[in-house]
ROPA-114459 format. One record per residue (C-alpha): y, x, z; residue number from 1. Coordinates in nm, 3 decimals. Layout:
! ROPA-114459
PT/v/u/w/pos
PT/Y/X/Z/NUM
...
//
This chain:
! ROPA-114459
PT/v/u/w/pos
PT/-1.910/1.721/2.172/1
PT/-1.874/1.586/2.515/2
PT/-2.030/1.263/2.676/3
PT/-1.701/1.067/2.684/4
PT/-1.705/1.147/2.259/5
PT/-2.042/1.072/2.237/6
PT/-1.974/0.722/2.422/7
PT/-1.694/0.650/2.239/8
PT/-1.862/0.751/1.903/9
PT/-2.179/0.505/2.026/10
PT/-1.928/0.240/2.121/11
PT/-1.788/0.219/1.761/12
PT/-2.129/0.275/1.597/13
PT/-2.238/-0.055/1.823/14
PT/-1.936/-0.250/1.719/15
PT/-1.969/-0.192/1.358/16
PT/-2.333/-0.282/1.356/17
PT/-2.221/-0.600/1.541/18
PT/-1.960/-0.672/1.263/19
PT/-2.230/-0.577/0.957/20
PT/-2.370/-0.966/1.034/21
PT/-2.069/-1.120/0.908/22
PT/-1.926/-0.814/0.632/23
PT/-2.092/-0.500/0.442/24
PT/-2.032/-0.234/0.632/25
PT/-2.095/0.154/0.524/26
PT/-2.135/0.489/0.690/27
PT/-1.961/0.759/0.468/28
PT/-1.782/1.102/0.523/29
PT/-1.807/1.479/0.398/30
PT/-1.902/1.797/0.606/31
PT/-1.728/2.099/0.506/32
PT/-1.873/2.435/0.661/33
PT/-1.770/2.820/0.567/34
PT/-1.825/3.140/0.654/35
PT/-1.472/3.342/0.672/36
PT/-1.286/3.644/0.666/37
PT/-0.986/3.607/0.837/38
PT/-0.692/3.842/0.895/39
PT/-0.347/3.700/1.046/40
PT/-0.184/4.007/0.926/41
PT/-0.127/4.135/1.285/42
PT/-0.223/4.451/1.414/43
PT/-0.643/4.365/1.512/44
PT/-0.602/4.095/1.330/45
PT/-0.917/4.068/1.126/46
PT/-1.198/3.814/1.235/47
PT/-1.520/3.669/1.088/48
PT/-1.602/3.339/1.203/49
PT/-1.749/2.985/1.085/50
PT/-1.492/2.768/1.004/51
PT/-1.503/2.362/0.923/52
PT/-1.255/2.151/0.690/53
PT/-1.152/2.435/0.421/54
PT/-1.181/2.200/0.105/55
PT/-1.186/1.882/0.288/56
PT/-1.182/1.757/0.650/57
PT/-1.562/1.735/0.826/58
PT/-1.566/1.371/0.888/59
PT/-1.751/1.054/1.007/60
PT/-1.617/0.740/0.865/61
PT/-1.713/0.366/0.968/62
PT/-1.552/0.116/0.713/63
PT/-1.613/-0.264/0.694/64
PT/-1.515/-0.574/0.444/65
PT/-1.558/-0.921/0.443/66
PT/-1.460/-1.134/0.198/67
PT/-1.295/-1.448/0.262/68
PT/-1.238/-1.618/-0.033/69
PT/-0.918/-1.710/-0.241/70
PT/-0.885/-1.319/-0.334/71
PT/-0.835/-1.228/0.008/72
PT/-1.052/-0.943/0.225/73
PT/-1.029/-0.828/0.566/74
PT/-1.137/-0.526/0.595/75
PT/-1.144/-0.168/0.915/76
PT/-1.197/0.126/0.891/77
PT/-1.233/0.445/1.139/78
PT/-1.221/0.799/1.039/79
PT/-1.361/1.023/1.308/80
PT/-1.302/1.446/1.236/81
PT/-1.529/1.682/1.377/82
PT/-1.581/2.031/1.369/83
PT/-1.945/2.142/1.198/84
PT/-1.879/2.489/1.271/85
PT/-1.953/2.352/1.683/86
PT/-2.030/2.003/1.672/87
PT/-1.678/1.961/1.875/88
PT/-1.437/1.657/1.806/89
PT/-1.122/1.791/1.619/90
PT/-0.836/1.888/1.855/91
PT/-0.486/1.718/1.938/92
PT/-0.366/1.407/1.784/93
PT/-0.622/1.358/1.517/94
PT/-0.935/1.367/1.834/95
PT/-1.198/1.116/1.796/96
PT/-1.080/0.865/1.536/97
PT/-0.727/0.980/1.524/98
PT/-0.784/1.038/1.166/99
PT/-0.769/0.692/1.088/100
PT/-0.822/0.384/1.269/101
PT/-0.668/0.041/1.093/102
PT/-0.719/-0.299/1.052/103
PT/-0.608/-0.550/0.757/104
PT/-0.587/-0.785/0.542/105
PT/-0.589/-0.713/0.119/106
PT/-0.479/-0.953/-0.120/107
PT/-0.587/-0.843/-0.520/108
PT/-0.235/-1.054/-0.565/109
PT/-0.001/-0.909/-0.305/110
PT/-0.139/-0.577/-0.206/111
PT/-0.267/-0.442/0.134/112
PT/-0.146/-0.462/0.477/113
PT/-0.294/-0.302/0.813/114
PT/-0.224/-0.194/1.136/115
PT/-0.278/0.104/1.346/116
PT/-0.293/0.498/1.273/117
PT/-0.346/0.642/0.947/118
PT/-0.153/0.903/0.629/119
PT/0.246/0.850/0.630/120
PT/0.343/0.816/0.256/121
PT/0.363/1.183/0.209/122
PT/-0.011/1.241/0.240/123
PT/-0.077/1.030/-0.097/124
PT/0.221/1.285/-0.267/125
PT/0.043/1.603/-0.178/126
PT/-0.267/1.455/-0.245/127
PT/-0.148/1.410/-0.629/128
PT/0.066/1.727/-0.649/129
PT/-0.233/1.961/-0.532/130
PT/-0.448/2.220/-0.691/131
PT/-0.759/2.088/-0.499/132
PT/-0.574/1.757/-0.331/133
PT/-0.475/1.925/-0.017/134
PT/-0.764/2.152/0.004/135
PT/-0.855/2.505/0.051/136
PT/-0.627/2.785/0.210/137
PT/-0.318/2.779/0.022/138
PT/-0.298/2.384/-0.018/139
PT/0.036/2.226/-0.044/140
PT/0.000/2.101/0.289/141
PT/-0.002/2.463/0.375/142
PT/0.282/2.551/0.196/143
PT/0.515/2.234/0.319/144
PT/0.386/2.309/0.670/145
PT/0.587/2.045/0.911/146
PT/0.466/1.783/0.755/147
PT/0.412/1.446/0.953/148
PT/0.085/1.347/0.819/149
PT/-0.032/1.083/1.026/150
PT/0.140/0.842/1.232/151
PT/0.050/0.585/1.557/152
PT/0.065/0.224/1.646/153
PT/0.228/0.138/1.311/154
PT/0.222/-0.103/1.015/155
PT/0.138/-0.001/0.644/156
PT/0.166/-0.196/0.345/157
PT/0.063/-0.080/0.003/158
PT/0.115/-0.295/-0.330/159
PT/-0.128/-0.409/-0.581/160
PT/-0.193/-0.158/-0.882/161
PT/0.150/-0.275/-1.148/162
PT/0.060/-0.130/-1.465/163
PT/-0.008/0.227/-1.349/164
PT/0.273/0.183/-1.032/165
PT/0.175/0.188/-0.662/166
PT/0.407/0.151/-0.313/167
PT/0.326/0.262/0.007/168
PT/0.563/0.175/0.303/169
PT/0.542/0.224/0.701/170
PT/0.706/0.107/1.016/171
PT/0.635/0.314/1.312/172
PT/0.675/0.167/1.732/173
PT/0.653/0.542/1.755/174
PT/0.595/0.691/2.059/175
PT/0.619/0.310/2.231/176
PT/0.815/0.499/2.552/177
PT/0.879/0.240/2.866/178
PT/1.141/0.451/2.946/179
PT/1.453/0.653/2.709/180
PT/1.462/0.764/2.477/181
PT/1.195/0.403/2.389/182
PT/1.288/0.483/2.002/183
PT/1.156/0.862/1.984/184
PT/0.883/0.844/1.731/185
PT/0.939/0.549/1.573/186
PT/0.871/0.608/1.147/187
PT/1.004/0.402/0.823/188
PT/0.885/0.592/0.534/189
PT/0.851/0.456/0.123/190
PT/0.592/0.629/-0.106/191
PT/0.557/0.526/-0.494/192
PT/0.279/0.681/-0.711/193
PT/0.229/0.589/-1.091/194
PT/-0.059/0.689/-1.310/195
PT/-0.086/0.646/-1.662/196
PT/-0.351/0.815/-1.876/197
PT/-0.339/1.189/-1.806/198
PT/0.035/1.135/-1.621/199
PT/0.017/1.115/-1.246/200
PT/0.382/1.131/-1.052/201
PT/0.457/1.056/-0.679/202
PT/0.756/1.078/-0.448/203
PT/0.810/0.978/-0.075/204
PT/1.065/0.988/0.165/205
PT/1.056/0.910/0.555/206
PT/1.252/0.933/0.860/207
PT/1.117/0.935/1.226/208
PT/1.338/0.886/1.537/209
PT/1.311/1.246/1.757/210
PT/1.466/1.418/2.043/211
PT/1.756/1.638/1.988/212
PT/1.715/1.814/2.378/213
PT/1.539/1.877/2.631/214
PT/1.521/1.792/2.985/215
PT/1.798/1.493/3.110/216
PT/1.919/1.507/2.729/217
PT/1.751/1.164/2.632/218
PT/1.933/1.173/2.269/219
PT/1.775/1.117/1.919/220
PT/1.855/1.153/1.579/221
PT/1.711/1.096/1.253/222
PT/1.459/1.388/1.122/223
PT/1.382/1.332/0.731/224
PT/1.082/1.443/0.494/225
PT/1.090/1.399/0.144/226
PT/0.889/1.576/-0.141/227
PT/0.803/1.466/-0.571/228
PT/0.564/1.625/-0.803/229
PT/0.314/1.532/-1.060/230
PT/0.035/1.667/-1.255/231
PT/-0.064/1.623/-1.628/232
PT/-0.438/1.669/-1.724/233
PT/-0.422/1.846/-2.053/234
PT/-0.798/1.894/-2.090/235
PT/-0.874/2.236/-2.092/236
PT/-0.640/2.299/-1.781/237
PT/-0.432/2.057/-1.531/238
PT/-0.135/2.154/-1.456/239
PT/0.026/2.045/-1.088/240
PT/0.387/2.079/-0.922/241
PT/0.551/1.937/-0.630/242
PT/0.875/1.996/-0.414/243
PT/0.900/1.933/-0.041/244
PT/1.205/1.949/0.197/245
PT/1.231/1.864/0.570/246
PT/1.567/1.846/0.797/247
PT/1.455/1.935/1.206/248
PT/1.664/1.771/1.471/249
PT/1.445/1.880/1.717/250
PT/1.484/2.132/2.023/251
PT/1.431/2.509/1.812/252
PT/1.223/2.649/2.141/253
PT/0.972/2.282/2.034/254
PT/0.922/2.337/1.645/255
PT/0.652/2.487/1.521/256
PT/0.720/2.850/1.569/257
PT/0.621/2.914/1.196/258
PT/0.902/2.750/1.034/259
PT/1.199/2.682/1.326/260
PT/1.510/2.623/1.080/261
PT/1.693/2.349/1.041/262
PT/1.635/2.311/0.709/263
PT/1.315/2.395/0.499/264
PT/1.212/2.364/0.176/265
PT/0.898/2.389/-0.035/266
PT/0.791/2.391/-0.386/267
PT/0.449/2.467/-0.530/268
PT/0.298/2.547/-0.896/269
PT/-0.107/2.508/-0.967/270
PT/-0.367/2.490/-1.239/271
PT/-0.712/2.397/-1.284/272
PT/-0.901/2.529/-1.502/273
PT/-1.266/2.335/-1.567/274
PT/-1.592/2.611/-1.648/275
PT/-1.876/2.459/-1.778/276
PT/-1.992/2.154/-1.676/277
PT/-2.012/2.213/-1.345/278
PT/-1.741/2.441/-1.252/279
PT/-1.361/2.463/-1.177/280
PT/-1.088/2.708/-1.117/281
PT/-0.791/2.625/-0.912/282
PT/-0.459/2.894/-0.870/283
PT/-0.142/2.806/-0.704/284
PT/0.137/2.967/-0.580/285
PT/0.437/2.851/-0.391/286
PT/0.749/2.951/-0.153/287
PT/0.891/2.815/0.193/288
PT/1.223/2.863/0.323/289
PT/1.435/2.801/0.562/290
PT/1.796/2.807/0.660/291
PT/1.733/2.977/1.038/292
PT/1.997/3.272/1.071/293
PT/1.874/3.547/1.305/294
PT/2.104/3.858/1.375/295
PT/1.962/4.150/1.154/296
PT/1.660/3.911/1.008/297
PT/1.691/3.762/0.671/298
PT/1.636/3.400/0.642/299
PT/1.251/3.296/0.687/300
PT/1.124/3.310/0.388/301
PT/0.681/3.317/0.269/302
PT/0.523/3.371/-0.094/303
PT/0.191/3.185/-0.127/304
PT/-0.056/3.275/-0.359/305
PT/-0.418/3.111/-0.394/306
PT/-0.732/3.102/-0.588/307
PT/-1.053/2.896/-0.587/308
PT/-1.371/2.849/-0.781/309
PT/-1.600/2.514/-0.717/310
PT/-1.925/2.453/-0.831/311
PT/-2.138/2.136/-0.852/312
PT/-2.479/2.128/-0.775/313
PT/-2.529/1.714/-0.789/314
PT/-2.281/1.455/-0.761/315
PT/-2.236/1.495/-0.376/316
PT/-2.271/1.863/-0.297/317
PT/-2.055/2.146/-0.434/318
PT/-2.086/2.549/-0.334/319
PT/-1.721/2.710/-0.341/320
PT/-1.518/3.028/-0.259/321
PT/-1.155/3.070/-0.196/322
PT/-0.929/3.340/-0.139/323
PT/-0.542/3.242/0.036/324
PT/-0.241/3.484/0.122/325
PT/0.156/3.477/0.189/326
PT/0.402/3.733/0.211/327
PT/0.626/3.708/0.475/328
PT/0.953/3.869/0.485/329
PT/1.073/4.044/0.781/330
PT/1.191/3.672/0.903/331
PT/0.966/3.476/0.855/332
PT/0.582/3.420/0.984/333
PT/0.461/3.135/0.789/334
PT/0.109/3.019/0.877/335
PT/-0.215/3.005/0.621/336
PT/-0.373/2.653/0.699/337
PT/-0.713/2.545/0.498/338
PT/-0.726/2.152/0.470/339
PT/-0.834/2.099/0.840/340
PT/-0.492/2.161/0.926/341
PT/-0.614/2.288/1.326/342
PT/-0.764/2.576/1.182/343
PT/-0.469/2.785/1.077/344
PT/-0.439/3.152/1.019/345
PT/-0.130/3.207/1.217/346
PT/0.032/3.507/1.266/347
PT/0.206/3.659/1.576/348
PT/0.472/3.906/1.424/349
PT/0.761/3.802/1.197/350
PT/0.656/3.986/0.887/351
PT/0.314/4.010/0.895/352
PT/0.062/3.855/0.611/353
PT/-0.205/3.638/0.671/354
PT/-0.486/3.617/0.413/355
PT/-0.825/3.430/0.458/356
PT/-1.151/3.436/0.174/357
PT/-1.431/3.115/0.225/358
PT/-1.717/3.060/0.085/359
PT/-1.889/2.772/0.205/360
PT/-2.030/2.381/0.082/361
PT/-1.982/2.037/0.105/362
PT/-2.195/1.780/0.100/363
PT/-2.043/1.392/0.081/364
PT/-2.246/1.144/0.200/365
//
């Protein structure tokens, strides 16, 4: 971790200690650290390494709340990811507290509202549709891949609980460009999520604003995410499935050189399987594809298949180990991505397999 993260990290630990006079404020977050076998299926491929954020991101999270009477609450919160395996800040967009960093107001009458950078509406449908809620190597998250998962300088609404139904919406000044394109970026997206019992469902859809070229082409078009699923607890197992499908407008040489069609889509099967008291048992597999037509290749297309076992030792700290793979056909060279989605296991060769085994522990505090 640098000085300028360690000021910035001080700053915000100054300015929520500042805001605990006038509202409770609490220091939370999880640390998540592995040892791992890794192989990206490539020739030399093999590595053993510490990794962070397999079952759930390493995280520092400042959250505040004051209440103000009338059923109304104001209420922050910043989520800052880190790397235990180093002590590093994550990398790219979600540095420092680009995890989540709001501000709001909640009514127990009309719902939430708050502004800033936090999970589109698709985060709370893979969430629910997950063998270990986006967790572990061979998550749905994994499996979807393109996923926009967290979005800037926008404003989120989500409604009160109504009898077991839940909205989430967003509105996006994307990228907030003085110059064209001034739209690329920009987000609307509409999540709903019902519970009820041992039923849990969830579908979202959004849209963002990106470029279709490169260079003097300044146009943009629409590129759409959507995904459903749901999972029913039937006691002795819980059963979890989900669909996903994305549609790329972006330049192909730009796209995430794992899945560069135009069109992909995703669907995933799970179960979880308690032992004991203490235990639990989580297998999933699911497929990608895409529509990318390569002369003497056969459309992209990777088999995932993954297994983990969790154990509890107390109420905030659980051992696990988890084993991840996909097959690859000869077109396609899908990634392997734990929940700390930087640390992927990505392959360099169209065909090749990744595969990764864990076996680390959390501790929540």
């Amino acid at each position: 971790m640098n000085s300028s993260s360690l000021s910035r990290a001080a700053a915000a630990m100054l300015a929520m200690t500042a805001l605990g006079a006038q509202a409770q404020v609490t220091i939370s977050g999880a640390i998540d650290t592995s040892l791992e076998f890794v192989n990206t299926g490539d020739p030399g491929g093999k590595t053993t390494q510490l990794g962070t954020g397999t079952v759930t991101g390493s995280r520092i999270v400042f959250s505040a709340r004051e209440d103000m009477g009338g059923g109304l609450s104001a209420f922050t919160r910043l989520d800052m990811g880190i790397r235990t395996d180093s002590g590093d800040m994550l990398p790219g967009a979600n540095a420092n507290f680009g995890r989540t960093s709001i501000v709001g107001i909640e009514s127990r009458e009309w719902g939430q509202l708050a502004l800033g950078r936090t999970g589109t509406p698709l985060i709370p449908m893979l969430n629910q549709t997950d063998y270990g809620g986006i967790g572990y190597y061979g998550n749905n998250g994994s499996i979807s891949q393109n996923i926009i998962g967290r979005a800037s300088n926008g404003i989120y609404y989500m409604s009160p609980d109504m009898r077991g139904l839940t909205l989430r919406a967003v509105v996006t000044a994307g990228l907030e460009n003085a110059t064209a394109p001034q739209d690329q970026g920009r987000m609307m997206g509409l999540g709903a999520y019902y519970r009820t019992g041992k039923l849990n469902l969830a579908a979202a859809y959004q849209s963002s604003k990106e470029r279709t070229g490169t260079g003097a082409n300044l146009a943009v078009d629409d590129q759409t995410e959507m995904g459903l699923g749901g999972r029913y607890d039937y006691g002795w197992v819980t059963v979890n499935a989900g669909w996903y499908k994305i549609h790329q407008v972006t330049p192909a040489a730009s796209r995430d050189r794992a899945i560069p069609s135009n069109n992909t889509t995703s669907y995933w099967l799970g179960a979880v399987f308690p032992v004991g008291k203490a235990g639990r048992l989580g297998m999933q597999m699911g497929e990608t594809k895409g529509d990318l037509k390569v002369a003497g290749l056969p459309e992209p297309k990777g088999t995932t298949m993954a297994a983990y076992y969790s154990h509890s030792l107390s109420k905030r700290t659980s051992l696990y180990v988890n084993y991840g793979r996909i097959d690859n056909n000869a077109g396609s060279m899908l990634s392997l991505i734990p929940a700390a989605y930087f640390a992927r296991v990505r392959p360099a060769v169209k065909g090749s397999d990744p595969s990764a085994f864990a076996a680390g522990i959390v501790h929540n505090f």
